[in-house]
mmCIF entry with sequence, helices, sheets and N, C-alpha, C, O atoms, coordinates in Angstrom:
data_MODEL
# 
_entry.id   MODEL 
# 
_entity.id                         1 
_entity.type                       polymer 
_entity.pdbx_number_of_molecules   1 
# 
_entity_poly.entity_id                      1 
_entity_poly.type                           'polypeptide(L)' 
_entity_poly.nstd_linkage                   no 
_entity_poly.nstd_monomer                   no 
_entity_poly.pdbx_seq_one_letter_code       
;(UNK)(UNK)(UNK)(UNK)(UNK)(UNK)(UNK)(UNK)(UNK)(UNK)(UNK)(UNK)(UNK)(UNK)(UNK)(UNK)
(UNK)(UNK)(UNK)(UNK)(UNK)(UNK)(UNK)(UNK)(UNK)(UNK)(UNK)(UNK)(UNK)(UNK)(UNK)(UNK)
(UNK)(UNK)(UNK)(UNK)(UNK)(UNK)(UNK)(UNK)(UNK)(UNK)(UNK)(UNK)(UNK)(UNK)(UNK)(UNK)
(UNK)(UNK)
;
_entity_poly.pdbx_seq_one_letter_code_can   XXXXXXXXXXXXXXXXXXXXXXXXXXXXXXXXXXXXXXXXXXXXXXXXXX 
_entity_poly.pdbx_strand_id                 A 
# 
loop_
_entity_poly_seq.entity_id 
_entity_poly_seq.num 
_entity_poly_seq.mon_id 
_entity_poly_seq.hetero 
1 1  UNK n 
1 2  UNK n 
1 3  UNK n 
1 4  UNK n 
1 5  UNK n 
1 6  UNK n 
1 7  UNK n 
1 8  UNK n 
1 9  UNK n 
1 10 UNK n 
1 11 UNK n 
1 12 UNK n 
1 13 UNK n 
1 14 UNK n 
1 15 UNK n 
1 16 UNK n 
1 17 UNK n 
1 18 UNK n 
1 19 UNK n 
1 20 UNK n 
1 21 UNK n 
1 22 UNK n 
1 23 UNK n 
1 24 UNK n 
1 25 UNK n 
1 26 UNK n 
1 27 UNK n 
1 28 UNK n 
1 29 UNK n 
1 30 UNK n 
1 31 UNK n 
1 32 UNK n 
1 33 UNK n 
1 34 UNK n 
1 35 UNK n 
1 36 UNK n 
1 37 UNK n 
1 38 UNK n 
1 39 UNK n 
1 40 UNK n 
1 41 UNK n 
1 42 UNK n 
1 43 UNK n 
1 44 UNK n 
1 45 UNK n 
1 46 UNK n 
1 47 UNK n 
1 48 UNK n 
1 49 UNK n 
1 50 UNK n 
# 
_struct_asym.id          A 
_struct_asym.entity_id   1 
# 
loop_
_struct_conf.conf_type_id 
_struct_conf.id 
_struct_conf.pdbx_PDB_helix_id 
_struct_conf.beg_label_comp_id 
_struct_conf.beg_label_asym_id 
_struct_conf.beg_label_seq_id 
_struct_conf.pdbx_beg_PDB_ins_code 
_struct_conf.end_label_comp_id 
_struct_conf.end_label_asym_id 
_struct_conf.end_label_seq_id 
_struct_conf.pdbx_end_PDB_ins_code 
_struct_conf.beg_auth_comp_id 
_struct_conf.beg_auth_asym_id 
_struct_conf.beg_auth_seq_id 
_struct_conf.end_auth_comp_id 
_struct_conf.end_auth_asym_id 
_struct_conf.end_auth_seq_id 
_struct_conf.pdbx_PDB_helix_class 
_struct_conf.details 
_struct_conf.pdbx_PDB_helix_length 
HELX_P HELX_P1 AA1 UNK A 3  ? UNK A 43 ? UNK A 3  UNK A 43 1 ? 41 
HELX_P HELX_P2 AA2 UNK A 44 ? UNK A 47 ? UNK A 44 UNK A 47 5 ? 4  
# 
_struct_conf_type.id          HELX_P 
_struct_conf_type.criteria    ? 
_struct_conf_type.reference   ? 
# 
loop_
_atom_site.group_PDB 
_atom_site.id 
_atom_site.type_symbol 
_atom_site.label_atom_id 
_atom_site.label_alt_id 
_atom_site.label_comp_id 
_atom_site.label_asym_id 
_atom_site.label_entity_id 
_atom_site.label_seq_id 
_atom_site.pdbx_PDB_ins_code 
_atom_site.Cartn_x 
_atom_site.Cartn_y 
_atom_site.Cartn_z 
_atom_site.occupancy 
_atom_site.B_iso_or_equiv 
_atom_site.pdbx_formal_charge 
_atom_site.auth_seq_id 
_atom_site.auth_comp_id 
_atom_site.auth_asym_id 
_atom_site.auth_atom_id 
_atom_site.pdbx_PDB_model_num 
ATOM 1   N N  . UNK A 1 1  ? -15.286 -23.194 30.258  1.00 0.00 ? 1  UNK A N  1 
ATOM 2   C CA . UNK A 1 1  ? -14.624 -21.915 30.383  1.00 0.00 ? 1  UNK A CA 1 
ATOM 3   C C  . UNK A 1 1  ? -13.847 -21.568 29.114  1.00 0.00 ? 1  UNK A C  1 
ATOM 4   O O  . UNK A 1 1  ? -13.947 -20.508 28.496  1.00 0.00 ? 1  UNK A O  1 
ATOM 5   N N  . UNK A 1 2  ? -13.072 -22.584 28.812  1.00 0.00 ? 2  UNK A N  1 
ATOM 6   C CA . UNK A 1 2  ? -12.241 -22.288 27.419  1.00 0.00 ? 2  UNK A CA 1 
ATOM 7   C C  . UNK A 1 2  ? -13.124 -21.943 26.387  1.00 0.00 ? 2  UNK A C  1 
ATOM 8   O O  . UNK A 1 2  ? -12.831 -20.900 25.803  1.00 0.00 ? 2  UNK A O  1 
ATOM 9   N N  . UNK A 1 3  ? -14.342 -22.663 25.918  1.00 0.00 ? 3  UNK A N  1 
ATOM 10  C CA . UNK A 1 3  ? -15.188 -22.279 24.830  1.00 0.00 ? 3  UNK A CA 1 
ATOM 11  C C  . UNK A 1 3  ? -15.799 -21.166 24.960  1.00 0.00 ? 3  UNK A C  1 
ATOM 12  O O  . UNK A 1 3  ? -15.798 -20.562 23.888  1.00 0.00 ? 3  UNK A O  1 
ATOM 13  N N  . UNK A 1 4  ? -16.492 -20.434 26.049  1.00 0.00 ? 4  UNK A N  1 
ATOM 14  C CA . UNK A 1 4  ? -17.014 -18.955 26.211  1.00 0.00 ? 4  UNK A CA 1 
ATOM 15  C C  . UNK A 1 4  ? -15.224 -18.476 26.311  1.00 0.00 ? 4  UNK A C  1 
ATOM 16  O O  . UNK A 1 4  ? -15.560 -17.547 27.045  1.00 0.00 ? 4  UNK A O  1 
ATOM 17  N N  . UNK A 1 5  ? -14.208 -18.364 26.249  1.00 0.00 ? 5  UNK A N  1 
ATOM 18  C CA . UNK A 1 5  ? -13.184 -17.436 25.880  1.00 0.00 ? 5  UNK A CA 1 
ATOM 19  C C  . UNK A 1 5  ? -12.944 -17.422 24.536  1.00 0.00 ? 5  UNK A C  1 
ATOM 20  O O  . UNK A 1 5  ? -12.668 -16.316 24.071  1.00 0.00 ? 5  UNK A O  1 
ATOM 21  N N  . UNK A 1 6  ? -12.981 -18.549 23.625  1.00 0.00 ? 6  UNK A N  1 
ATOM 22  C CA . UNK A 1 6  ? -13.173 -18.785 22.266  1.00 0.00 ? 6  UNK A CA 1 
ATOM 23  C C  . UNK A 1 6  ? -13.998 -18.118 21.632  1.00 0.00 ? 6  UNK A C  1 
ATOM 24  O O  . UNK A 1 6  ? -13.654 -17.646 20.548  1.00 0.00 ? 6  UNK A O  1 
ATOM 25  N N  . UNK A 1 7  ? -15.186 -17.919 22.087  1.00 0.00 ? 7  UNK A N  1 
ATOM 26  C CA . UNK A 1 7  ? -16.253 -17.792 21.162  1.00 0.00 ? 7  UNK A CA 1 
ATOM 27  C C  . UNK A 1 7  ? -16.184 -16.173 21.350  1.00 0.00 ? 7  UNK A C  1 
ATOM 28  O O  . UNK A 1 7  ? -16.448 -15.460 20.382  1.00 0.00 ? 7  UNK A O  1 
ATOM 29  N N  . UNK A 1 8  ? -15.790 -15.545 22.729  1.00 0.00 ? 8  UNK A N  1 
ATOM 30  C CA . UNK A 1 8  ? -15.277 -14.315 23.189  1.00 0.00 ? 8  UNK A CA 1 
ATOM 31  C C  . UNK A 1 8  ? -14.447 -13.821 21.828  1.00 0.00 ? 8  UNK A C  1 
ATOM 32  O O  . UNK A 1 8  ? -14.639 -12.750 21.251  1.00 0.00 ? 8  UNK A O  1 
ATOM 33  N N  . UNK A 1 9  ? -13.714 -14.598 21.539  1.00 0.00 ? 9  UNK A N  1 
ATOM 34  C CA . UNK A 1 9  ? -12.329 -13.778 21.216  1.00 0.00 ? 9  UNK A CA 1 
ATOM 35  C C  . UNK A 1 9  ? -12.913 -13.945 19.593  1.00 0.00 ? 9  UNK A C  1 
ATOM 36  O O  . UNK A 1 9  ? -12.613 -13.007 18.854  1.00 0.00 ? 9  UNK A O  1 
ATOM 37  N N  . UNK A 1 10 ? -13.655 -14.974 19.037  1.00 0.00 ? 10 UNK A N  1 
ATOM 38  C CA . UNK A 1 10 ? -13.902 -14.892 17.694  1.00 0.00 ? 10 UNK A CA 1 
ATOM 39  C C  . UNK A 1 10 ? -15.298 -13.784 17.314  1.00 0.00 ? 10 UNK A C  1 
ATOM 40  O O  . UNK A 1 10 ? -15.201 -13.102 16.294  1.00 0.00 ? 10 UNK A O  1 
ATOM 41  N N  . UNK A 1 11 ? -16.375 -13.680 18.058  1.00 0.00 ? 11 UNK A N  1 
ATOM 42  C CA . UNK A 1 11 ? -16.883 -12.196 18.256  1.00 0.00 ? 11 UNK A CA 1 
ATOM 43  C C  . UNK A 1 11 ? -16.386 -11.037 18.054  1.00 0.00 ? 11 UNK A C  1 
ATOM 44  O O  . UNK A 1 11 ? -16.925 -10.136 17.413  1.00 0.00 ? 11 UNK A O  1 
ATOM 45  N N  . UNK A 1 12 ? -14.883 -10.986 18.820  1.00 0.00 ? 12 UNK A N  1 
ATOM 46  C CA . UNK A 1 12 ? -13.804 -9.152  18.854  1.00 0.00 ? 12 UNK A CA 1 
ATOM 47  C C  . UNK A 1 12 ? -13.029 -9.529  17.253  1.00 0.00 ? 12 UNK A C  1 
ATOM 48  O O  . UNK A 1 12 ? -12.271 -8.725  16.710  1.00 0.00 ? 12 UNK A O  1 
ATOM 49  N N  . UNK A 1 13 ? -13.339 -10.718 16.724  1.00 0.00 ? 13 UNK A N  1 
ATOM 50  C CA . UNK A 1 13 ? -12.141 -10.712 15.642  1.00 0.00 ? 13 UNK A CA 1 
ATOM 51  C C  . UNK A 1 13 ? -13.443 -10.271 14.795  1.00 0.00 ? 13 UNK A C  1 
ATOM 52  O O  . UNK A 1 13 ? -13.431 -9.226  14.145  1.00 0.00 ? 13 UNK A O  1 
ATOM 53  N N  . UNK A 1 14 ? -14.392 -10.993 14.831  1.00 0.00 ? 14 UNK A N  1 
ATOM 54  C CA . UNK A 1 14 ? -15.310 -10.564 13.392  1.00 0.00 ? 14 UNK A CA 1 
ATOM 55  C C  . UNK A 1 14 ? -15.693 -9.169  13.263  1.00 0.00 ? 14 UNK A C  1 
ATOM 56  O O  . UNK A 1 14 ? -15.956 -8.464  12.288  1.00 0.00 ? 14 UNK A O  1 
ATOM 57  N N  . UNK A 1 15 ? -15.632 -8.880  15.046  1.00 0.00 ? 15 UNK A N  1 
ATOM 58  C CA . UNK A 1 15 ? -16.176 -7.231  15.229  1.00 0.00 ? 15 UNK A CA 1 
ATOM 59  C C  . UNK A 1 15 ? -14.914 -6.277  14.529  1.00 0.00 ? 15 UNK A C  1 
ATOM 60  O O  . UNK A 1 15 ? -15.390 -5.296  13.957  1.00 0.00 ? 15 UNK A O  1 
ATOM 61  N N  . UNK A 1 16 ? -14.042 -6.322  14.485  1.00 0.00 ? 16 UNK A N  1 
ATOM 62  C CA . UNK A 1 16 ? -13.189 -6.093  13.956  1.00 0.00 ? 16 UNK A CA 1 
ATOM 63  C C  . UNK A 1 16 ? -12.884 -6.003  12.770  1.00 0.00 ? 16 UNK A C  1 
ATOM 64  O O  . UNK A 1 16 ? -12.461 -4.946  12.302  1.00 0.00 ? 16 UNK A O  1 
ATOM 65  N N  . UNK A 1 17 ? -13.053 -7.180  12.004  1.00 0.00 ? 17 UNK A N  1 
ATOM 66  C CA . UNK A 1 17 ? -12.973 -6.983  10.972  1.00 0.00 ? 17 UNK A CA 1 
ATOM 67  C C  . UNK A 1 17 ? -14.042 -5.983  10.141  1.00 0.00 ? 17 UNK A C  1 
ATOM 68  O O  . UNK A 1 17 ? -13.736 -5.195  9.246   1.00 0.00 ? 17 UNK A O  1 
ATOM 69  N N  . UNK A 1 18 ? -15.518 -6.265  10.746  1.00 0.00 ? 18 UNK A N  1 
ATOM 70  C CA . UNK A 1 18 ? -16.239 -5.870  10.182  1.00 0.00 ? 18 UNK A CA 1 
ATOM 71  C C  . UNK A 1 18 ? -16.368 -4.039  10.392  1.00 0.00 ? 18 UNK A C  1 
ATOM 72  O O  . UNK A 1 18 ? -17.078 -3.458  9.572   1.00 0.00 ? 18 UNK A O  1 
ATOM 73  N N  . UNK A 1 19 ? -15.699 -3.237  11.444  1.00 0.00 ? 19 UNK A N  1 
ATOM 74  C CA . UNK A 1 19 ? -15.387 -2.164  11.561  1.00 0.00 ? 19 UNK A CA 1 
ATOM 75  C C  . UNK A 1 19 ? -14.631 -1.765  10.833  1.00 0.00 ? 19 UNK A C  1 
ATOM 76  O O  . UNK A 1 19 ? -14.885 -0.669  10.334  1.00 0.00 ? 19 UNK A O  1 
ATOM 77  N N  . UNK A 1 20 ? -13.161 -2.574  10.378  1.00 0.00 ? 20 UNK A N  1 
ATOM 78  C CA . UNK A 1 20 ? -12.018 -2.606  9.794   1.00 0.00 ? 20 UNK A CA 1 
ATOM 79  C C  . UNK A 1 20 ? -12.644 -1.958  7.843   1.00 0.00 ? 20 UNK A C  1 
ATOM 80  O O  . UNK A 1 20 ? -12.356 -1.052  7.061   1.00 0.00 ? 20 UNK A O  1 
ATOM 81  N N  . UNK A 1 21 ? -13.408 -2.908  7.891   1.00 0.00 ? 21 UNK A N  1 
ATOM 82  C CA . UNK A 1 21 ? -13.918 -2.688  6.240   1.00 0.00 ? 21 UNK A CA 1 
ATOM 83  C C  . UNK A 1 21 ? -15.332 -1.439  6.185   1.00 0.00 ? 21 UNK A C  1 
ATOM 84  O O  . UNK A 1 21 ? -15.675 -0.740  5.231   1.00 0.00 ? 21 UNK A O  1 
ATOM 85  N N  . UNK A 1 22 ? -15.890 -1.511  7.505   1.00 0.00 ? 22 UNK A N  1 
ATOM 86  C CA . UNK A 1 22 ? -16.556 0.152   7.347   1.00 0.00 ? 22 UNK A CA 1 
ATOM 87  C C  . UNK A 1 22 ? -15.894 1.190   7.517   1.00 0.00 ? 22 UNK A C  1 
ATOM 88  O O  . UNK A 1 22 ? -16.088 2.147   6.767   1.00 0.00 ? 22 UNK A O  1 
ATOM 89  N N  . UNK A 1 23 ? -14.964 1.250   8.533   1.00 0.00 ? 23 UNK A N  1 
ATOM 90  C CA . UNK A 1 23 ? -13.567 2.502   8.083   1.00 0.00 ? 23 UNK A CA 1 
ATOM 91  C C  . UNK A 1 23 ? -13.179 2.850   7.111   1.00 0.00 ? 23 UNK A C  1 
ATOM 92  O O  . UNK A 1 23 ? -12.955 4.033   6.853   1.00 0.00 ? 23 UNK A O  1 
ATOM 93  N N  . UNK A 1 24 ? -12.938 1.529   6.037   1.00 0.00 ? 24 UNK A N  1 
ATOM 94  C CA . UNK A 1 24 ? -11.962 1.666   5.215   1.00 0.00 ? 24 UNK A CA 1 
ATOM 95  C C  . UNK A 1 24 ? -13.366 2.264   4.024   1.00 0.00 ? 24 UNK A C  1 
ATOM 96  O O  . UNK A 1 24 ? -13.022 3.084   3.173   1.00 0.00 ? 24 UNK A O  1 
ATOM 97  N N  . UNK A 1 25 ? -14.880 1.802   4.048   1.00 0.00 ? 25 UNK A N  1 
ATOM 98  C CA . UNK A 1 25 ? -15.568 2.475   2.827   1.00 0.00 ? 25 UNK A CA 1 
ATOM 99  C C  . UNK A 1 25 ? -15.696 3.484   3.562   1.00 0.00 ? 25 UNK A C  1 
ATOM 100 O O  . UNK A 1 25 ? -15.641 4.350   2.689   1.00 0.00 ? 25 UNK A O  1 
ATOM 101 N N  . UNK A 1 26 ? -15.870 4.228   4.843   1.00 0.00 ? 26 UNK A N  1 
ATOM 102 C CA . UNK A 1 26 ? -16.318 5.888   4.551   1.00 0.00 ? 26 UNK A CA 1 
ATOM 103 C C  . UNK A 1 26 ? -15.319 6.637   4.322   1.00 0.00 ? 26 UNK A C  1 
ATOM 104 O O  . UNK A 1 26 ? -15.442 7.756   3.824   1.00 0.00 ? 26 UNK A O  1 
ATOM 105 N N  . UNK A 1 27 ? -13.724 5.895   4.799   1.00 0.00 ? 27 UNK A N  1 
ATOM 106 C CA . UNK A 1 27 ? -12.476 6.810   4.304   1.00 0.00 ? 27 UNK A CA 1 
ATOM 107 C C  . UNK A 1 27 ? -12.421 7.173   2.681   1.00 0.00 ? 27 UNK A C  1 
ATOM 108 O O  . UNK A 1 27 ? -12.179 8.237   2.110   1.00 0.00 ? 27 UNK A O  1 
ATOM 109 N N  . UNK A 1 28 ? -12.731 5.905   2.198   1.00 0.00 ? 28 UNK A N  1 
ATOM 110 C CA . UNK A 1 28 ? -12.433 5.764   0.559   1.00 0.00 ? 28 UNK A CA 1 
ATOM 111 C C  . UNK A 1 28 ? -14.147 6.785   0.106   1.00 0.00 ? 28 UNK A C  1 
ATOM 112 O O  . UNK A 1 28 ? -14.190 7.424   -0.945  1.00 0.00 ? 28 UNK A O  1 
ATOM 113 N N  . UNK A 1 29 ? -15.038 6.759   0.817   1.00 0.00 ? 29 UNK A N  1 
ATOM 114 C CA . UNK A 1 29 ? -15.979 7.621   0.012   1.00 0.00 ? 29 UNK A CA 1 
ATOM 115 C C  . UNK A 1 29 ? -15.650 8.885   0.919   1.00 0.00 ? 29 UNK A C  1 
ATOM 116 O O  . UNK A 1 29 ? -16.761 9.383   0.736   1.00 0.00 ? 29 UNK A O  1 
ATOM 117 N N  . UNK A 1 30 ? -15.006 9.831   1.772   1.00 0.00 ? 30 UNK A N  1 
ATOM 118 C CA . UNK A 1 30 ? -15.011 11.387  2.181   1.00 0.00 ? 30 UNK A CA 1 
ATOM 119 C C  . UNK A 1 30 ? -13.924 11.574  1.321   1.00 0.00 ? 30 UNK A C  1 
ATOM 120 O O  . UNK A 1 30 ? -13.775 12.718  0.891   1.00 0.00 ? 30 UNK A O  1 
ATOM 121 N N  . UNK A 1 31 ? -12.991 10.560  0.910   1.00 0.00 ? 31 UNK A N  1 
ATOM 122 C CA . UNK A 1 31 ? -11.599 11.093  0.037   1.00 0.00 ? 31 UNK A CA 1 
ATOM 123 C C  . UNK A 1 31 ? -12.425 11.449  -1.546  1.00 0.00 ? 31 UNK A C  1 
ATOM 124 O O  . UNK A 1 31 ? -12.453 12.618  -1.930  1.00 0.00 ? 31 UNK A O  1 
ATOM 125 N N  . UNK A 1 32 ? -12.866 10.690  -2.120  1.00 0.00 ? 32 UNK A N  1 
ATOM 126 C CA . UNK A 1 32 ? -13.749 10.955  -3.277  1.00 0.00 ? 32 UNK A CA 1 
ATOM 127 C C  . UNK A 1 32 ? -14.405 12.095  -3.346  1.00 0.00 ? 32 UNK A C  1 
ATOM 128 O O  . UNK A 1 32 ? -14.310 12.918  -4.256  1.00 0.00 ? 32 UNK A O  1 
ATOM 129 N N  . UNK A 1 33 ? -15.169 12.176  -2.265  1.00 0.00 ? 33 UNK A N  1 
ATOM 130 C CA . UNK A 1 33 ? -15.899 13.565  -2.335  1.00 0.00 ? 33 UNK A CA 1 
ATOM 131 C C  . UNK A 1 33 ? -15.201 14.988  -2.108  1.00 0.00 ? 33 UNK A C  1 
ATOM 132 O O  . UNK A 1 33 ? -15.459 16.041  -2.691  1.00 0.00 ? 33 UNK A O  1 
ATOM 133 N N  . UNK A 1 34 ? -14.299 14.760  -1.164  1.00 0.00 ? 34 UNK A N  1 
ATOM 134 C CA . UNK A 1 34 ? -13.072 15.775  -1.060  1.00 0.00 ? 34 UNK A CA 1 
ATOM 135 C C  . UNK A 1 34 ? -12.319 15.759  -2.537  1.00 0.00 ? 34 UNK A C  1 
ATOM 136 O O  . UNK A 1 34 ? -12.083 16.746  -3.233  1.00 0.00 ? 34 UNK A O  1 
ATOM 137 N N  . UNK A 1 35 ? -12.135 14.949  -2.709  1.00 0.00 ? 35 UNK A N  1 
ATOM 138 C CA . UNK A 1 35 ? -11.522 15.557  -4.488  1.00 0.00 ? 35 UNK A CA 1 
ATOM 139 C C  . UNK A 1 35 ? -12.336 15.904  -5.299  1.00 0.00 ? 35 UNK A C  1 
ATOM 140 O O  . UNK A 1 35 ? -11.991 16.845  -6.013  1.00 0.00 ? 35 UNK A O  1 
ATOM 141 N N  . UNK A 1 36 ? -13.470 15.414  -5.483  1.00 0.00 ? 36 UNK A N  1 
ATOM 142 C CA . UNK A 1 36 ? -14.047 16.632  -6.240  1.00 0.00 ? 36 UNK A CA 1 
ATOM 143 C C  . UNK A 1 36 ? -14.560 17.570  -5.495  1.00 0.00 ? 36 UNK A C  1 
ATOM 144 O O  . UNK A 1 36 ? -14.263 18.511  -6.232  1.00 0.00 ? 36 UNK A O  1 
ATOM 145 N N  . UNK A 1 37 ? -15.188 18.142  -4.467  1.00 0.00 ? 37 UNK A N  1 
ATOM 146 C CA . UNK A 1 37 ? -15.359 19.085  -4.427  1.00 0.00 ? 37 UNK A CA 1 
ATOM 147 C C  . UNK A 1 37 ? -14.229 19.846  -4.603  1.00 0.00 ? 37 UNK A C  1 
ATOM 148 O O  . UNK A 1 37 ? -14.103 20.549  -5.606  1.00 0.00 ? 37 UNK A O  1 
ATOM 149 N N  . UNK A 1 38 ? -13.367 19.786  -3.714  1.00 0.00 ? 38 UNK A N  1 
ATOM 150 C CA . UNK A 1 38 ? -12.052 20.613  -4.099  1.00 0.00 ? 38 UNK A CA 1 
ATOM 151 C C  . UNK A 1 38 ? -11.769 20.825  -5.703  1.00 0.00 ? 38 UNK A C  1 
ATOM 152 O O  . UNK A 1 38 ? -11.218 21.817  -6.181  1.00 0.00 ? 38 UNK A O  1 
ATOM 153 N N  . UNK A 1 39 ? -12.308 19.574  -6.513  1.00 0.00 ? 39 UNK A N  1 
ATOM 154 C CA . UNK A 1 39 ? -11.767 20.360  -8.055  1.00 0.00 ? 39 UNK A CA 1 
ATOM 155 C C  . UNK A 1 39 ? -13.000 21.091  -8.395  1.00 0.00 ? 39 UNK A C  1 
ATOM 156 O O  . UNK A 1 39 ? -12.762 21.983  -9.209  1.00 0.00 ? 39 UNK A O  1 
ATOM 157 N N  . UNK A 1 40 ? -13.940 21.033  -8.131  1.00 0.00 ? 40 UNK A N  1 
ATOM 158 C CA . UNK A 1 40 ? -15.287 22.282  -8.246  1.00 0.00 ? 40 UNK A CA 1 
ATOM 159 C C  . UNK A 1 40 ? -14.581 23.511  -7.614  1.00 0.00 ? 40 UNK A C  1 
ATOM 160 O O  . UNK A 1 40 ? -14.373 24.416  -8.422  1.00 0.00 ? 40 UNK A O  1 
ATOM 161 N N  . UNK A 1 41 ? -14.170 23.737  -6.346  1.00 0.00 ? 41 UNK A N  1 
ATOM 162 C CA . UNK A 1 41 ? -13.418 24.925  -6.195  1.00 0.00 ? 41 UNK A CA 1 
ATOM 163 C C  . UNK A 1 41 ? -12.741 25.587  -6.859  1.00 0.00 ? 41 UNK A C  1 
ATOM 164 O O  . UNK A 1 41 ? -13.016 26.728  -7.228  1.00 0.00 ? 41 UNK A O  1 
ATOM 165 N N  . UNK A 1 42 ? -11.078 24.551  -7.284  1.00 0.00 ? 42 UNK A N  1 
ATOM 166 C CA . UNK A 1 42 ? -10.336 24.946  -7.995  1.00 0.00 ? 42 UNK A CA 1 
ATOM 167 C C  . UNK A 1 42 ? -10.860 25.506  -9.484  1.00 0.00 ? 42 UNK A C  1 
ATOM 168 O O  . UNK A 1 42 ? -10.206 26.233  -10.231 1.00 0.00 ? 42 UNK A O  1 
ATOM 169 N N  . UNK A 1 43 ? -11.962 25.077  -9.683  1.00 0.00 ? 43 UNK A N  1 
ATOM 170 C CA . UNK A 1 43 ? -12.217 25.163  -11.496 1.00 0.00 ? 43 UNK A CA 1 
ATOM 171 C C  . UNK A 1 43 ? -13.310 26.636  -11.254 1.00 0.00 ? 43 UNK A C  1 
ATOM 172 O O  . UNK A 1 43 ? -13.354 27.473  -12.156 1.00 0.00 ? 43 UNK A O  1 
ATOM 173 N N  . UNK A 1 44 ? -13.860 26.762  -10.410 1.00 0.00 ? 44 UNK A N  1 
ATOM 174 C CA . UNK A 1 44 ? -14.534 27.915  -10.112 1.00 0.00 ? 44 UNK A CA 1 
ATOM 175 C C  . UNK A 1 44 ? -13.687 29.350  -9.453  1.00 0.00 ? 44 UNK A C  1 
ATOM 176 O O  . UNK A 1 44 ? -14.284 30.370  -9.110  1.00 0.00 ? 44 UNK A O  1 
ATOM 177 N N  . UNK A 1 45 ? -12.724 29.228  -9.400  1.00 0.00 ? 45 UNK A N  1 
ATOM 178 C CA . UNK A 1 45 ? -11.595 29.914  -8.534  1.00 0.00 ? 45 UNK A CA 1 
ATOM 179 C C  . UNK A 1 45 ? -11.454 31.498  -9.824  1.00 0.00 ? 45 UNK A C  1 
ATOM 180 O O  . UNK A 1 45 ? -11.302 32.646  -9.406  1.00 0.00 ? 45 UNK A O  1 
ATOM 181 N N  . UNK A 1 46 ? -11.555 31.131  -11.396 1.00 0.00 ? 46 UNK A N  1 
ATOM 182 C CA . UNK A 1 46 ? -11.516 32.148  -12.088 1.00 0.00 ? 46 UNK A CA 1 
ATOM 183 C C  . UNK A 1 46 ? -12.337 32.920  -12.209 1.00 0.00 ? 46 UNK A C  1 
ATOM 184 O O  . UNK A 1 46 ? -12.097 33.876  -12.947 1.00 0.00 ? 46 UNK A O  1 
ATOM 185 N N  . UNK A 1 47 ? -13.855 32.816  -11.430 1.00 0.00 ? 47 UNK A N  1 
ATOM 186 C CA . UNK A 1 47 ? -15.028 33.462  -11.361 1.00 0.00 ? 47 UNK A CA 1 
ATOM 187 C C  . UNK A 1 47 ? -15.188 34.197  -9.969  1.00 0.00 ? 47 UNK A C  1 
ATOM 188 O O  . UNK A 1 47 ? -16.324 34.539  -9.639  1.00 0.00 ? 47 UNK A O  1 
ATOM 189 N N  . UNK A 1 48 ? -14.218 34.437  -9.210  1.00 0.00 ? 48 UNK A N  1 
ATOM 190 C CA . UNK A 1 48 ? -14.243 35.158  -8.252  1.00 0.00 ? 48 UNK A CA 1 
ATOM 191 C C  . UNK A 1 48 ? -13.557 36.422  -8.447  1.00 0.00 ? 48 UNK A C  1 
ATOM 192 O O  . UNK A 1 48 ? -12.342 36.464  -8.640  1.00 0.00 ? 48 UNK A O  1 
ATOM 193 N N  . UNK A 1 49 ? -14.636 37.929  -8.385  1.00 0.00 ? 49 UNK A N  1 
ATOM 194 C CA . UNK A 1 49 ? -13.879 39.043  -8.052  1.00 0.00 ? 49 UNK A CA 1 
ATOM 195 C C  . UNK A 1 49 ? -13.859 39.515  -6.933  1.00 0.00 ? 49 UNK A C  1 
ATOM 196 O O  . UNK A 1 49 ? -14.823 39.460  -6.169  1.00 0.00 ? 49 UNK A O  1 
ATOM 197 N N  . UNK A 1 50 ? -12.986 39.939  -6.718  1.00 0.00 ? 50 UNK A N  1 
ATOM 198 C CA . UNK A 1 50 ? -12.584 40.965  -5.238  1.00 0.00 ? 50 UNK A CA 1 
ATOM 199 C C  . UNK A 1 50 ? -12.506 42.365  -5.644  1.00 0.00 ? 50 UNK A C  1 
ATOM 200 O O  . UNK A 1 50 ? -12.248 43.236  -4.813  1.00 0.00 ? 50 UNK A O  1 
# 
């Protein structure tokens, strides 16, 4: 019983971690892409007439 709770609980830790570090690359790549696009905006912003 103790070893299937062990092996339980080291499964949710690796699962974890390994979610932990895909969070953290698509946060770190939508922030990248959000800054530049946003500076493509900003730098295109003098070519707009109204």
């Amino acid at each position: 019983m103790e070893e299937k709770l062990y092996k339980t609980m080291n499964g949710a830790g690796t699962m974890n971690i390994v979610l932990g570090i895909v969070s953290l690359a698509v946060g770190v790549a939508s922030g990248v892409l959000l800054i530049i696009y946003g500076a493509k905006l900003l730098a295109g912003k003098s070519k707009i007439l109204f």
